[in-house]
C-alpha positions in Angstrom: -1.4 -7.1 3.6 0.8 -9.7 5.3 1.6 -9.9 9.2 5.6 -9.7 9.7 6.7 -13.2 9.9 5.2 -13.5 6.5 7.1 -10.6 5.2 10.2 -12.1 6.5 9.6 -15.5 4.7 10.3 -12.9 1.3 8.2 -12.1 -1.4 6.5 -15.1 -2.6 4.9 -16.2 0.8 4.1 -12.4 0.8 2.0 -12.8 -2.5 0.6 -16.3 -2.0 -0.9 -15.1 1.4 -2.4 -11.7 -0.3 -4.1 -13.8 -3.1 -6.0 -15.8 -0.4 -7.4 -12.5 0.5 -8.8 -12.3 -2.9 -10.6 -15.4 -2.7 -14.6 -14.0 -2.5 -13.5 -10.9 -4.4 -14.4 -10.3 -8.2 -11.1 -9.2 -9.6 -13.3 -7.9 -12.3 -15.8 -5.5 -10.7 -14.8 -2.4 -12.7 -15.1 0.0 -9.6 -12.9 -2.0 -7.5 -9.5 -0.4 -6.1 -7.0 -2.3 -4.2 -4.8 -0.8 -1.0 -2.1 -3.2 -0.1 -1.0 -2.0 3.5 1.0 -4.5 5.2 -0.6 -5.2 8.6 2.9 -5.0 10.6 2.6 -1.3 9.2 -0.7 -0.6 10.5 -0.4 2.2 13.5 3.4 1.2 14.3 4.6 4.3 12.3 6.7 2.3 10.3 6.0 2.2 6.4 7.5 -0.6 4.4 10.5 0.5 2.7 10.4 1.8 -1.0 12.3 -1.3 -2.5 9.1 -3.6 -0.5 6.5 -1.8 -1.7 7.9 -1.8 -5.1 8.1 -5.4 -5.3 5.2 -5.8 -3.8 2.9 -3.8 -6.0 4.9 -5.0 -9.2 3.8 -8.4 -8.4 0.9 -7.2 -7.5 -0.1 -5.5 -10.9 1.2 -9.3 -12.6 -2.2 -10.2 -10.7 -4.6 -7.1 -11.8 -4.6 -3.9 -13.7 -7.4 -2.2 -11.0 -5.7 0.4 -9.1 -3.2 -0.1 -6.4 -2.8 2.1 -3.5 -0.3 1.9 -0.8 -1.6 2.1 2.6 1.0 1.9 5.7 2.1 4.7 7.7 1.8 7.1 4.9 3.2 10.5 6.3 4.3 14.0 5.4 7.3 13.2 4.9 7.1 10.0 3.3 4.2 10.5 0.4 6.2 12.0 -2.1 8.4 9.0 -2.7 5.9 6.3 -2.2 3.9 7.8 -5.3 7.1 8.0 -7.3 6.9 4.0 -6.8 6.2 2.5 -9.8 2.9 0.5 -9.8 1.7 3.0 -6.9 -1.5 4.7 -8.0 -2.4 6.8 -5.3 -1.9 6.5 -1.2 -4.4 5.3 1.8 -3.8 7.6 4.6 -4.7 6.4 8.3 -3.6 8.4 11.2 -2.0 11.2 9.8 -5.1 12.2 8.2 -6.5 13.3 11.8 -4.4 16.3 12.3 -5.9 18.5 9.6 -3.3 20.7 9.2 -0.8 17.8 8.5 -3.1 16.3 6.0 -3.8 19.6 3.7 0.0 19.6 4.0 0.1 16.5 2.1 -2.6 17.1 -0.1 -0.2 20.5 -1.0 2.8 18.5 -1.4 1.0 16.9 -4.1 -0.3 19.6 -6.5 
């Protein structure tokens, strides 16, 4: 994912700087999964909002058909939507998947 002030320059300095991440990686490896998780999101709390990761993973998926998880504050009361996103195939829990009782929660909310 992209550091803030890249997030604030808008989408397509958002996608240019995540395809340099892919440079060394073979798209094409069959097992290979992607998680997007913006790094201003990472143990802050704050999750990207729905419309951002939507338009991130769409342009995203222009670039590969692997799957694309979302990874970025993912919490109880946010995982439900962020799978409904379109282009979201599944979620990469960080912190809230240390308090076990708050994590089978989630796993619950998803059955």
């Amino acid at each position: 994912g992209e550091p803030l002030e890249i997030r604030k320059k808008g989408i397509e300095e958002v996608i240019e700087y995540i395809q340099a991440q892919f440079k060394g990686i073979d798209l094409g490896y069959d097992k290979l999964i992607i998680a997007y998780e913006p790094v201003w999101a990472i143990g802050t709390g704050v999750s990207a909002s729905e419309e951002e990761i939507k338009e991130t993973h769409l342009k995203l998926r222009e670039l590969t058909s692997k799957p694309l998880l979302y990874g970025g504050s993912v919490k109880l009361n946010n995982i439900e939507n962020i799978l409904k996103i379109e282009n979201v195939d599944g979620v990469l829990v960080g912190s809230a998947s240390l308090d076990v009782d708050n994590f089978i929660q989630m796993i619950e909310k998803l059955k």
